[in-house]
Each structure stands twice: as C-alpha cells, then as structure tokens.
ROTI-291276 format. One record per residue (C-alpha): residue number from 1; z, y, x. Coordinates in nm, 2 decimals. Example, Ala and Ser with C-alpha at 12.3 -4.5 7.8 and 13.67 -1.06 7.14 Angstrom:
% ROTI-291276
<atom><seq>1</seq><zz>0.78</zz><yy>-0.45</yy><xx>1.23</xx></atom>
<atom><seq>2</seq><zz>0.71</zz><yy>-0.11</yy><xx>1.37</xx></atom>
END
This chain:
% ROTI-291276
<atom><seq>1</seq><zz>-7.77</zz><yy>-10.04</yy><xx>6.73</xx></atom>
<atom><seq>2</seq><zz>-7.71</zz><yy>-10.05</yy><xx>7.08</xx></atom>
<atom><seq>3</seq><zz>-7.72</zz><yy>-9.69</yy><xx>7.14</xx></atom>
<atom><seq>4</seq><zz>-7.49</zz><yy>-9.64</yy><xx>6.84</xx></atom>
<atom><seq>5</seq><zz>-7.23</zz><yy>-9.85</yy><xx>6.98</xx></atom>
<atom><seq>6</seq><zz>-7.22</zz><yy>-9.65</yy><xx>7.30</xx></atom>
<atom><seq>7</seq><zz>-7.20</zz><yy>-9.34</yy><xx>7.09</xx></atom>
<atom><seq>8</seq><zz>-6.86</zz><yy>-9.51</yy><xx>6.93</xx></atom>
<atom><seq>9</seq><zz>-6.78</zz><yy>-9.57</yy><xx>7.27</xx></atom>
<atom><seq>10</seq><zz>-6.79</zz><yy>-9.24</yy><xx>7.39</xx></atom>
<atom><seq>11</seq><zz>-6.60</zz><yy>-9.12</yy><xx>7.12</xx></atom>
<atom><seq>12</seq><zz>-6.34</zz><yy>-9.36</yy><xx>7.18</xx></atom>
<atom><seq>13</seq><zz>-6.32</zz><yy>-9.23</yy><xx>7.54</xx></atom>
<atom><seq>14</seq><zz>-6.26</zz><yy>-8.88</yy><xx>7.43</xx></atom>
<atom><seq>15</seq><zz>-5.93</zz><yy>-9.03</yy><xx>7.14</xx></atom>
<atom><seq>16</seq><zz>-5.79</zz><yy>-9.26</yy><xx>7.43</xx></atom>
<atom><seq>17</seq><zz>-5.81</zz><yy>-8.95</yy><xx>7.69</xx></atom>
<atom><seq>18</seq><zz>-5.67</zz><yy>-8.76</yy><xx>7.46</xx></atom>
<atom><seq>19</seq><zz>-5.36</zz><yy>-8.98</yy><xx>7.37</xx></atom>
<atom><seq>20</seq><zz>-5.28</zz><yy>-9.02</yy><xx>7.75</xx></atom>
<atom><seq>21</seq><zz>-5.49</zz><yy>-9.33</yy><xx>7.79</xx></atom>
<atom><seq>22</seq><zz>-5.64</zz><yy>-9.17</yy><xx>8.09</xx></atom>
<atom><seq>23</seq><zz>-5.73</zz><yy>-9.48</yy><xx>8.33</xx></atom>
<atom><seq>24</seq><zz>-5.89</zz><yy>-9.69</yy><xx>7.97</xx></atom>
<atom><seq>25</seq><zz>-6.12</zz><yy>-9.34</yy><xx>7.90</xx></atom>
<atom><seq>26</seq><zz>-6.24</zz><yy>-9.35</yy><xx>8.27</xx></atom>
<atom><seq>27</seq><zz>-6.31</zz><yy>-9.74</yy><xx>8.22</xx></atom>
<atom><seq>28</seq><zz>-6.54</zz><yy>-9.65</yy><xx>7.96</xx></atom>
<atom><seq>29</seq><zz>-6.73</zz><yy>-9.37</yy><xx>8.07</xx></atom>
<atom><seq>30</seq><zz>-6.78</zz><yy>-9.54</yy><xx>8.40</xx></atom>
<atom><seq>31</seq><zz>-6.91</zz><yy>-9.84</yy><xx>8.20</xx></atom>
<atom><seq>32</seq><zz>-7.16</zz><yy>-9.63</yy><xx>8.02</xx></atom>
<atom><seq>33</seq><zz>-7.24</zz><yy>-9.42</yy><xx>8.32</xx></atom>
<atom><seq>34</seq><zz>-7.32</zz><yy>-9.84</yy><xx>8.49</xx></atom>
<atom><seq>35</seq><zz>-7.56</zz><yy>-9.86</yy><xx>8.13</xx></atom>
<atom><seq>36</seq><zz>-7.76</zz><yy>-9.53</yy><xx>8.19</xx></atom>
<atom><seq>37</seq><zz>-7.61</zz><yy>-9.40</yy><xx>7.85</xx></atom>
<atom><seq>38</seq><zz>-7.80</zz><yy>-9.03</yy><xx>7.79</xx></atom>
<atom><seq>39</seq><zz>-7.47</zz><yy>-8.82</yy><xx>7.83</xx></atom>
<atom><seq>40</seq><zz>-7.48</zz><yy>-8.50</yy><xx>7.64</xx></atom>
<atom><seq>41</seq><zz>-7.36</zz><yy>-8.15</yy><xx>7.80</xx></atom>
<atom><seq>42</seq><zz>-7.00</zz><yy>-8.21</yy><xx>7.59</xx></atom>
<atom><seq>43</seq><zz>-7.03</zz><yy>-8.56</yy><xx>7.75</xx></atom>
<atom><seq>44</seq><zz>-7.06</zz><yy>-8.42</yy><xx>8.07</xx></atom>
<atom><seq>45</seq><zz>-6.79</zz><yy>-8.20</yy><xx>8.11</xx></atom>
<atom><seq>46</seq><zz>-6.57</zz><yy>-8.46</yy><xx>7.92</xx></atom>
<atom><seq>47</seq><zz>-6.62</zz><yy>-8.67</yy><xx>8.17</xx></atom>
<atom><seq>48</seq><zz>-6.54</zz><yy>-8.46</yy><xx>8.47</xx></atom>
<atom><seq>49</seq><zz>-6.18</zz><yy>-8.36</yy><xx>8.27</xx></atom>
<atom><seq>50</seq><zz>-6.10</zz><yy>-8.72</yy><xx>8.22</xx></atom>
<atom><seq>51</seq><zz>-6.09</zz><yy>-8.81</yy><xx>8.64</xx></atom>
<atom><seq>52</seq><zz>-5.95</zz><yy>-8.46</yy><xx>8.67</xx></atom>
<atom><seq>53</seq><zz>-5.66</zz><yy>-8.60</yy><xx>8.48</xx></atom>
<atom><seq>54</seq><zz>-5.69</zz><yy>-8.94</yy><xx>8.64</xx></atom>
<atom><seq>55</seq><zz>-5.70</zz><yy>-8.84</yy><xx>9.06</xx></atom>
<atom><seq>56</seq><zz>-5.53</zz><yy>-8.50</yy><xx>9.03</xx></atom>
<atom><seq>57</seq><zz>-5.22</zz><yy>-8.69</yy><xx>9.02</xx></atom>
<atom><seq>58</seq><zz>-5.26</zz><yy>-8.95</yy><xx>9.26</xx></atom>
<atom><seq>59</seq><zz>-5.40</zz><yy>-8.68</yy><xx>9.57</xx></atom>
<atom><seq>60</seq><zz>-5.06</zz><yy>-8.51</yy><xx>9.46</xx></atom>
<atom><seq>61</seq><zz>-4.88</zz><yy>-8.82</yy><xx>9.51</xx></atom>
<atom><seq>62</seq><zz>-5.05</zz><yy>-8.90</yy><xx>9.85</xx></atom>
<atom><seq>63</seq><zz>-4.97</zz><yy>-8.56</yy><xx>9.98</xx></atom>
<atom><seq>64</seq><zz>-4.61</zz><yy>-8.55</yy><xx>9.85</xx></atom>
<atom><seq>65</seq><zz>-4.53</zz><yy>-8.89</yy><xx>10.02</xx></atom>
<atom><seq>66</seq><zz>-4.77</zz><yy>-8.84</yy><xx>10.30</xx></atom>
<atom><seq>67</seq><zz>-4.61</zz><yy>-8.48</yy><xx>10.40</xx></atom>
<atom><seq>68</seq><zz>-4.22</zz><yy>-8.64</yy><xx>10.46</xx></atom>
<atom><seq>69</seq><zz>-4.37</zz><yy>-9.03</yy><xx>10.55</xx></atom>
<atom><seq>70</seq><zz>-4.22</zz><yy>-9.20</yy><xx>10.88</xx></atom>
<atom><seq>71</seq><zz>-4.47</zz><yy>-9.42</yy><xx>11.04</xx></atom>
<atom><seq>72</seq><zz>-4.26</zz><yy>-9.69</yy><xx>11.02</xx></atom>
<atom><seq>73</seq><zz>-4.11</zz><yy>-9.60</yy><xx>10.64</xx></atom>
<atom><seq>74</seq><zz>-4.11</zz><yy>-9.92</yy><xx>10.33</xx></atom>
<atom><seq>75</seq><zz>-4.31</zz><yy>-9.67</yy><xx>10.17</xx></atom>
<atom><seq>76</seq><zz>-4.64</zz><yy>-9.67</yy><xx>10.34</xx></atom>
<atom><seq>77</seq><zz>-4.76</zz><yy>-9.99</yy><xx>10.15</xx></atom>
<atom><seq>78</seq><zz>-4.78</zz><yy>-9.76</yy><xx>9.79</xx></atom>
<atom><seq>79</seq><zz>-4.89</zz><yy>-9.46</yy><xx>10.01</xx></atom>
<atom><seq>80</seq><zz>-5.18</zz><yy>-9.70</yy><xx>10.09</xx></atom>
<atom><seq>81</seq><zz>-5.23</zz><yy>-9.85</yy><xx>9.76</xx></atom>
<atom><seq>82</seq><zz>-5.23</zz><yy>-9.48</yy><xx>9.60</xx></atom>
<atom><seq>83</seq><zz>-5.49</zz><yy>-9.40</yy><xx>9.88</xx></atom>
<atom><seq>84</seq><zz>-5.72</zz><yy>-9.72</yy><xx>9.77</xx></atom>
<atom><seq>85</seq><zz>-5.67</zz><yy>-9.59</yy><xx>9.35</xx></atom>
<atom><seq>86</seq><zz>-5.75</zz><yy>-9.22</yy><xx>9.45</xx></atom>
<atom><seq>87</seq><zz>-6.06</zz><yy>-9.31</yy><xx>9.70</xx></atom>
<atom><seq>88</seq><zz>-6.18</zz><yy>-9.57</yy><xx>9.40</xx></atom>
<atom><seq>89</seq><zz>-6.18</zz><yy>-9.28</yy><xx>9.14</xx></atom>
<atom><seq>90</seq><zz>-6.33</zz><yy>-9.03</yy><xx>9.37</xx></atom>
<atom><seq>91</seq><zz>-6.58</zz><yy>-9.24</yy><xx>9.43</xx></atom>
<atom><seq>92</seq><zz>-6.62</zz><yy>-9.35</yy><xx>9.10</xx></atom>
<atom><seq>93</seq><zz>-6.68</zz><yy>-9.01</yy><xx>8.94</xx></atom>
<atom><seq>94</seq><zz>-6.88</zz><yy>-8.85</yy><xx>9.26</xx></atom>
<atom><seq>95</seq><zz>-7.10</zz><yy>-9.12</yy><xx>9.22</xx></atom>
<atom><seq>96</seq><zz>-7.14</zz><yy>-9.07</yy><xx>8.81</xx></atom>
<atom><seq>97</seq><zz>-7.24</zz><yy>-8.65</yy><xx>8.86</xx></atom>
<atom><seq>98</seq><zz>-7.48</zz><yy>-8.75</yy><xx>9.16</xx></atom>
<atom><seq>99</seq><zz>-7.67</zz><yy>-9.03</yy><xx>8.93</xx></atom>
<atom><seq>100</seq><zz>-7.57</zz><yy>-8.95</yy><xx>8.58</xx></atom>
<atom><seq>101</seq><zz>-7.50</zz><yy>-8.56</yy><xx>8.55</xx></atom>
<atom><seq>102</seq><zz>-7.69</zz><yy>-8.37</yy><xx>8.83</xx></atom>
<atom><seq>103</seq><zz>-8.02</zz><yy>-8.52</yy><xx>8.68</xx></atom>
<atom><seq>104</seq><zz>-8.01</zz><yy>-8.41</yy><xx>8.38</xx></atom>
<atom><seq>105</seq><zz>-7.85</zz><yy>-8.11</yy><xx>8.39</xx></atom>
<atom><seq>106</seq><zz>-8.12</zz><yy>-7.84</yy><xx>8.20</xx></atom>
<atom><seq>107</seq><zz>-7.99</zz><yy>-7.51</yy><xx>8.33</xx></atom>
<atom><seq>108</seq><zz>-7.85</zz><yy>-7.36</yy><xx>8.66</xx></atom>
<atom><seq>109</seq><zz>-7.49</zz><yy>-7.31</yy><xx>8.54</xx></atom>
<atom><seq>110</seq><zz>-7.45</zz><yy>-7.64</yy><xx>8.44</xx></atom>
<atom><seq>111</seq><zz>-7.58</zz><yy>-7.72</yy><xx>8.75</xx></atom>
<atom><seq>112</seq><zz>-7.38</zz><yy>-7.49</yy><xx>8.94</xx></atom>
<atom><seq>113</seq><zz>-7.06</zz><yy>-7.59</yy><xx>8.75</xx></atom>
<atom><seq>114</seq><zz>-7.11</zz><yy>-8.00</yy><xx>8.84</xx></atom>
<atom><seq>115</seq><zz>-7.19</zz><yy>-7.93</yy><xx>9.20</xx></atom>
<atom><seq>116</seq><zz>-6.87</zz><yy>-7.76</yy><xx>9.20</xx></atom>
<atom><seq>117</seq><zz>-6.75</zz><yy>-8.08</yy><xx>9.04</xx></atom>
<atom><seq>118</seq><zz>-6.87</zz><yy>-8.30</yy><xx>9.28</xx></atom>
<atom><seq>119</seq><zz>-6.71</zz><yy>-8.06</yy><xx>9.57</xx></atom>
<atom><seq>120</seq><zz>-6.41</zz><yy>-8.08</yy><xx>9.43</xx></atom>
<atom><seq>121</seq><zz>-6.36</zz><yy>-8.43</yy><xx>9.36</xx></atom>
<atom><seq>122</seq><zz>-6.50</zz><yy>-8.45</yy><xx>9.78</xx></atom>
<atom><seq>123</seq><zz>-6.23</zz><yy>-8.24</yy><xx>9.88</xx></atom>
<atom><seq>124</seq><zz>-6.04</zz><yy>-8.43</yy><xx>9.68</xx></atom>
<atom><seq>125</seq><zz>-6.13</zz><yy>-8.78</yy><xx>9.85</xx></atom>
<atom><seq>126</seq><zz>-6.08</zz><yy>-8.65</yy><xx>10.20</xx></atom>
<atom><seq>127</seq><zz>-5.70</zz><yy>-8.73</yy><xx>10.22</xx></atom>
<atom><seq>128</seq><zz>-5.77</zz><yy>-9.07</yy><xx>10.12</xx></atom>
<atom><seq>129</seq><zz>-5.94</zz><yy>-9.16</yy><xx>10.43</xx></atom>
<atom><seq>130</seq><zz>-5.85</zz><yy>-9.29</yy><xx>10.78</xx></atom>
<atom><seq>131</seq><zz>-5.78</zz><yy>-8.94</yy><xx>10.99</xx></atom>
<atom><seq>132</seq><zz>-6.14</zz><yy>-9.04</yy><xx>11.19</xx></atom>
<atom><seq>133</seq><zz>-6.33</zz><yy>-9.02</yy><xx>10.87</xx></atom>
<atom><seq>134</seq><zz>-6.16</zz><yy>-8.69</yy><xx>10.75</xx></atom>
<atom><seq>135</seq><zz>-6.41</zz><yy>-8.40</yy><xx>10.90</xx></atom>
<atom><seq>136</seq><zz>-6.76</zz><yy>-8.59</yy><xx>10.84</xx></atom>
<atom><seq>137</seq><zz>-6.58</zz><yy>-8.64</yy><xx>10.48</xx></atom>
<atom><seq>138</seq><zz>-6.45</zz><yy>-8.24</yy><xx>10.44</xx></atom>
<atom><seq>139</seq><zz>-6.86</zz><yy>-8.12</yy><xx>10.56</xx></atom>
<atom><seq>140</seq><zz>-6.96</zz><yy>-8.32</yy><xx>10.26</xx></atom>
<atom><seq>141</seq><zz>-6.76</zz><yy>-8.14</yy><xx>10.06</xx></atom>
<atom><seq>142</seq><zz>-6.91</zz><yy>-7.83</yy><xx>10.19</xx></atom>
<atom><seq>143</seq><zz>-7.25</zz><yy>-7.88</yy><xx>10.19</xx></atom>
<atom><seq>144</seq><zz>-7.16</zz><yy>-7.96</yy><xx>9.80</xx></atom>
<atom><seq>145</seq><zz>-6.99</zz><yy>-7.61</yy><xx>9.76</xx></atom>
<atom><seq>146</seq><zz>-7.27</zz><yy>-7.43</yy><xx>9.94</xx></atom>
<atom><seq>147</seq><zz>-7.52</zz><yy>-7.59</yy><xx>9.70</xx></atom>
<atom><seq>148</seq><zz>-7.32</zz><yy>-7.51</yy><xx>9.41</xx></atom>
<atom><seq>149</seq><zz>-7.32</zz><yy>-7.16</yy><xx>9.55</xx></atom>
<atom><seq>150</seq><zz>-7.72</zz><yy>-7.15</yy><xx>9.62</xx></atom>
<atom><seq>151</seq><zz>-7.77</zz><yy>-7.19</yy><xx>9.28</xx></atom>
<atom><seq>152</seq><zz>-7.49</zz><yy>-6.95</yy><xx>9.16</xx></atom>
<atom><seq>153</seq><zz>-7.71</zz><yy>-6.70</yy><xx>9.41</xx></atom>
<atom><seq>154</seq><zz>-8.05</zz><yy>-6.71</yy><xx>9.22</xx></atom>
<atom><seq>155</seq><zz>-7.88</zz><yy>-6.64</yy><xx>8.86</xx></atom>
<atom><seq>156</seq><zz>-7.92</zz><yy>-6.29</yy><xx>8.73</xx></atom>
<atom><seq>157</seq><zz>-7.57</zz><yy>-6.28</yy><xx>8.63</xx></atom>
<atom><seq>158</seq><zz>-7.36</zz><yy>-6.53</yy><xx>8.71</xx></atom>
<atom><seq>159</seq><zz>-7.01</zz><yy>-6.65</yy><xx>8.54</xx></atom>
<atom><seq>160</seq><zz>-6.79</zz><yy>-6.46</yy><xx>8.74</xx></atom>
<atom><seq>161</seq><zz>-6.46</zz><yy>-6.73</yy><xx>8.68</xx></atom>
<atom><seq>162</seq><zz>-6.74</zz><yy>-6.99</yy><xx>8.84</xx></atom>
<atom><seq>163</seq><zz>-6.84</zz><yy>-6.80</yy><xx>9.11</xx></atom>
<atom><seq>164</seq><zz>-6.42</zz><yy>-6.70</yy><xx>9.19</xx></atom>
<atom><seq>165</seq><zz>-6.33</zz><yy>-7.08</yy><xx>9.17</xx></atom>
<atom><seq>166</seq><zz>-6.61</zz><yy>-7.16</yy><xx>9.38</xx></atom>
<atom><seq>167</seq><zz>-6.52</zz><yy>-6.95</yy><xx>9.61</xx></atom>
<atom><seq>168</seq><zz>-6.16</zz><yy>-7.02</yy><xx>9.61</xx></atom>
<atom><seq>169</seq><zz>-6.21</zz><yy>-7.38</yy><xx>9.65</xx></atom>
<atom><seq>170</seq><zz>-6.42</zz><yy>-7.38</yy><xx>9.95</xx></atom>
<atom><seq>171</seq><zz>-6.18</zz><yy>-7.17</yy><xx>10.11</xx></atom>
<atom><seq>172</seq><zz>-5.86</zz><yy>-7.45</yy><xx>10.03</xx></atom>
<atom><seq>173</seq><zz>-6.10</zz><yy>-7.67</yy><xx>10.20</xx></atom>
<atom><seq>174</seq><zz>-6.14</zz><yy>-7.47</yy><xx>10.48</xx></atom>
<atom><seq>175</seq><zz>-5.79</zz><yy>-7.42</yy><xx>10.50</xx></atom>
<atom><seq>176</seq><zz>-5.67</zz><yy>-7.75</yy><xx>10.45</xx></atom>
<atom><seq>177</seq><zz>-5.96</zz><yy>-7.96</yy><xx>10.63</xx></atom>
<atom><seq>178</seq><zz>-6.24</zz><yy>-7.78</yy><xx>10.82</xx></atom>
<atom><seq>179</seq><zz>-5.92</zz><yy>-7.62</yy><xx>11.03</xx></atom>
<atom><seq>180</seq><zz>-6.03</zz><yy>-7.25</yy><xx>10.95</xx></atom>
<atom><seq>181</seq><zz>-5.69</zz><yy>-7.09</yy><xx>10.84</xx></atom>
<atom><seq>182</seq><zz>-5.75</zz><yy>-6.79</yy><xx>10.92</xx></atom>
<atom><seq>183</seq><zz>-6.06</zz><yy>-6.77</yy><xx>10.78</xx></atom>
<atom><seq>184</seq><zz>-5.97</zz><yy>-6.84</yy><xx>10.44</xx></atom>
<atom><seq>185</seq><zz>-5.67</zz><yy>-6.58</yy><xx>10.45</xx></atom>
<atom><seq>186</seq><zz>-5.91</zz><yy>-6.34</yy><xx>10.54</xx></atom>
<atom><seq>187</seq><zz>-6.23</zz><yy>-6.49</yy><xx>10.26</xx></atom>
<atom><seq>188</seq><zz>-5.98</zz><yy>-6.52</yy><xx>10.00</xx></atom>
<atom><seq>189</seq><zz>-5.79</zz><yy>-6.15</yy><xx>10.03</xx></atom>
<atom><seq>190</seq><zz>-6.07</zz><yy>-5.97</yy><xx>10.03</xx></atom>
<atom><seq>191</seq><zz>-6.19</zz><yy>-6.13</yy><xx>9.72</xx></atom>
<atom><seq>192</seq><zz>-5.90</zz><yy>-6.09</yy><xx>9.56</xx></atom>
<atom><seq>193</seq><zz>-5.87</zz><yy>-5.72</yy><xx>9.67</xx></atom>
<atom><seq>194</seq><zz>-6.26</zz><yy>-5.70</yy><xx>9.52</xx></atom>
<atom><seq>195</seq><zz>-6.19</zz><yy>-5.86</yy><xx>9.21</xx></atom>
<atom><seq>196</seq><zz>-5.87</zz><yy>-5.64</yy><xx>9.15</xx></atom>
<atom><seq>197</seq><zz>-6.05</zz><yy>-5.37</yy><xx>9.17</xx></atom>
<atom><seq>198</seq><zz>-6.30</zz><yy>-5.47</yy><xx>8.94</xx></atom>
<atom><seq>199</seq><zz>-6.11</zz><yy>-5.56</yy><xx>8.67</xx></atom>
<atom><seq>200</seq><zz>-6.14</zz><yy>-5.36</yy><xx>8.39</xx></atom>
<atom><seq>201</seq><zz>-6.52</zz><yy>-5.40</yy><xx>8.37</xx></atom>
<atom><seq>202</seq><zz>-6.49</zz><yy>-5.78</yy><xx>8.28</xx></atom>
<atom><seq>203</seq><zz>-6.46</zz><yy>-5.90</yy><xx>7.86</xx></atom>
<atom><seq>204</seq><zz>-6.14</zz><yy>-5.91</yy><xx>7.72</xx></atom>
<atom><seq>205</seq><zz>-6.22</zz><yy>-6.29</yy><xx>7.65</xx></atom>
<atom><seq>206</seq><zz>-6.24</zz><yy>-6.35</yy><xx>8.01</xx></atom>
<atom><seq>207</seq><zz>-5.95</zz><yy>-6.13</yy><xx>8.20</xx></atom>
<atom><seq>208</seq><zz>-5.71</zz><yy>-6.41</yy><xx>8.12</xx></atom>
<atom><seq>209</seq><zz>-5.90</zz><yy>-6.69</yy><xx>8.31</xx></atom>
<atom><seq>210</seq><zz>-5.92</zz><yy>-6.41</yy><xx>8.61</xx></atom>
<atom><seq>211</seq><zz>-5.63</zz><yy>-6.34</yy><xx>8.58</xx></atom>
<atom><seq>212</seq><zz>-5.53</zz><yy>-6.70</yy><xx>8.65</xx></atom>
<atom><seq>213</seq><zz>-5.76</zz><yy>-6.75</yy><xx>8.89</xx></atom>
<atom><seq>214</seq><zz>-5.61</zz><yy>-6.42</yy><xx>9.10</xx></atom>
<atom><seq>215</seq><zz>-5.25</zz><yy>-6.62</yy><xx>9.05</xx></atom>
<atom><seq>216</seq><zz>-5.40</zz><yy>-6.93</yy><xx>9.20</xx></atom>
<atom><seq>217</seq><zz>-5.51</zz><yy>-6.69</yy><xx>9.48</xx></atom>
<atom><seq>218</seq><zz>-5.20</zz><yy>-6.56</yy><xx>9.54</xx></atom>
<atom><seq>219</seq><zz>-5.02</zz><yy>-6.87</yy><xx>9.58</xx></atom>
<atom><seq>220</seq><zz>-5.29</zz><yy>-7.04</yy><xx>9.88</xx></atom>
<atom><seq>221</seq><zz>-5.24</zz><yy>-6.74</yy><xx>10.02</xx></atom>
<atom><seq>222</seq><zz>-4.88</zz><yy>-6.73</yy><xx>10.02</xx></atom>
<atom><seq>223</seq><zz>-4.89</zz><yy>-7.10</yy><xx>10.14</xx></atom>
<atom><seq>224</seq><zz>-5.14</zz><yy>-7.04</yy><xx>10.42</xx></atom>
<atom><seq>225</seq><zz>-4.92</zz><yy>-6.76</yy><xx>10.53</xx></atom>
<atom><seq>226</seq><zz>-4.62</zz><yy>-6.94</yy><xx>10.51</xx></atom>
<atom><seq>227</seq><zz>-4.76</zz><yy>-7.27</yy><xx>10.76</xx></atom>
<atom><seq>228</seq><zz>-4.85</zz><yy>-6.97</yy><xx>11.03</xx></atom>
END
C-alpha cells in the first residue's frame, strides 16, 4: 500500500509540473527522494526537468539583478532571498542525483546524462554563493563534467547531442567561472567548425537538436566575444 501511494504521488508530481505547479512537484519528488522511493528511468529524468524549470529562473533572476545592482541598492534584500531559493534547490536536486539517481543508474548514458545533470545544476549554484566560495564551488562543477565525460569516453558510440552539450557546458563554465575566456572561444569554435562539417552524416531525427545546439553555440560565442 505504501509503495502504491508513492506511485500516486509521483504521478501527481508529473500533473502539478505540468500545470505550472513547479515548486509543489519539486516538494514531492524531494519528499520521496527523503523516503528512498525506487525512481524509475522516466522518474529520473522527470525529476531533473522539474528543478530545471524551478532554478532556471531564479539563476536568471540573480544574474539580471546582480549584473546592474548598486551595493547600496533596496534591492539587494530579494537579490539575497532569490540567492537563498536558488542555492536551496540546487542543493536540493544535486543532492537527490548523487543519492537517489547516480546509484541506480543501469547503463553509461544514463549515467553520462545525470552527471551532466549534476554539473549543470553546480554551475548553476555557483552564483549563489559568497564571491570566496565561487572557484572551490565552479571546480566541483568540473570535476562533475569531466566525469560525465569519462564515461561518454568508454562508449562505443556515444549520443552525439550529449557529448555537444557536454562539451558546451563546460566551456560556459569556463567562461563564466574558472576565468578561461579565451579558452572556451577557442574549445567551442572548433567544435562548432567540426560539427558543421560533419553534418550531413547525423539522422534526420537528430539534425534538429544539433542544429539547436550549434545556435546555442553561436550565441556564447557571440557573448564571450562581445565582453572582450
């Protein structure tokens, strides 16, 4: 009985999350996630789209306020208090992959794909911390992306839009964090100049999601560019 209640509840995540209810969804994963509940692979990624949803907005919100913010301005007590929600769901879903996903994850691109998770939602983190905690905070995020791509490494044929949003992510970070601009202009062209040229050799299913990850390309790089 008590397992088939949880099911209902994880159900019930995935009807609130999609009506908008994002912060009630993440309230009831994270309470199964605190119950050990045996998350399925839909589960999993489920899960991961739900505190997408729920901190992608608020590091947005922290940057946009952050980037014009006087020291003295009325507005740093909600630039604080949307620093204290963003570092609580960071937190909250970095600490659900490491104990309730990464376990149980039963092959290496699903293993691959959560590590990349859990790098994100790092990276993610990073700007809500005091500026002394930033860079120990940033290498965690890399050490997650590198392990993410050790796995990527030992598959016979990795998915390439995994192994391009990896890539492209840990360059952001090293752009944005680990103070290696130039780097990441430099990563991130030539992979777009690679994957250009190898194009046409990809299914037709997959070109689109290439093709929006070259767009997402282009634009960090237009960005980096510009802040030289």
């Amino acid at each position: 009985m008590f397992e088939a209640d949880n099911r209902v509840k994880m159900f019930l995540s995935r009807a609130i999350f999609e009506a908008g209810q994002v912060t009630d969804a993440s309230k009831i994963v994270k309470s199964l996630a605190e119950a050990n509940y045996p998350f399925t692979n839909e589960d999993k990624t489920l899960i991961v789209d739900i505190y997408e949803a729920l901190v992608v907005p608020l590091r947005t919100a922290v940057m946009n306020i952050d980037n014009g913010l006087e020291p003295d301005s009325s507005v740093q007590s909600a630039l604080q208090e949307l620093k204290t929600l963003l570092l609580t769901g960071t937190d909250d879903i970095i600490n659900i992959i490491q104990k309730n996903i990464l376990p149980t994850c039963d092959t290496d691109e699903s293993r691959a794909n959560f590590l990349k998770a859990q790098a994100d939602f790092q990276r993610y983190r990073v700007i809500s911390l005091p500026a002394e905690k930033m860079a120990e905070a940033a290498e965690q995020s890399q050490q997650s992306y590198k392990k993410a791509q050790d796995v990527l490494n030992i598959m016979p044929n990795p998915p390439i839009d995994l192994s391009l949003k990896l890539q492209l992510n840990q360059a952001i970070l090293l752009a944005d964090f680990l103070g290696q601009k130039d780097k990441a202009i430099e990563d991130i062209t030539q992979l777009r100049k690679d994957t250009s040229s190898s194009f046409e050799k990809y299914s037709d299913d997959i070109k689109p999601k290439i093709n929006e990850i070259i767009d997402l390309m282009d634009e960090n790089l237009s960005i980096w560019k510009n802040e030289e």
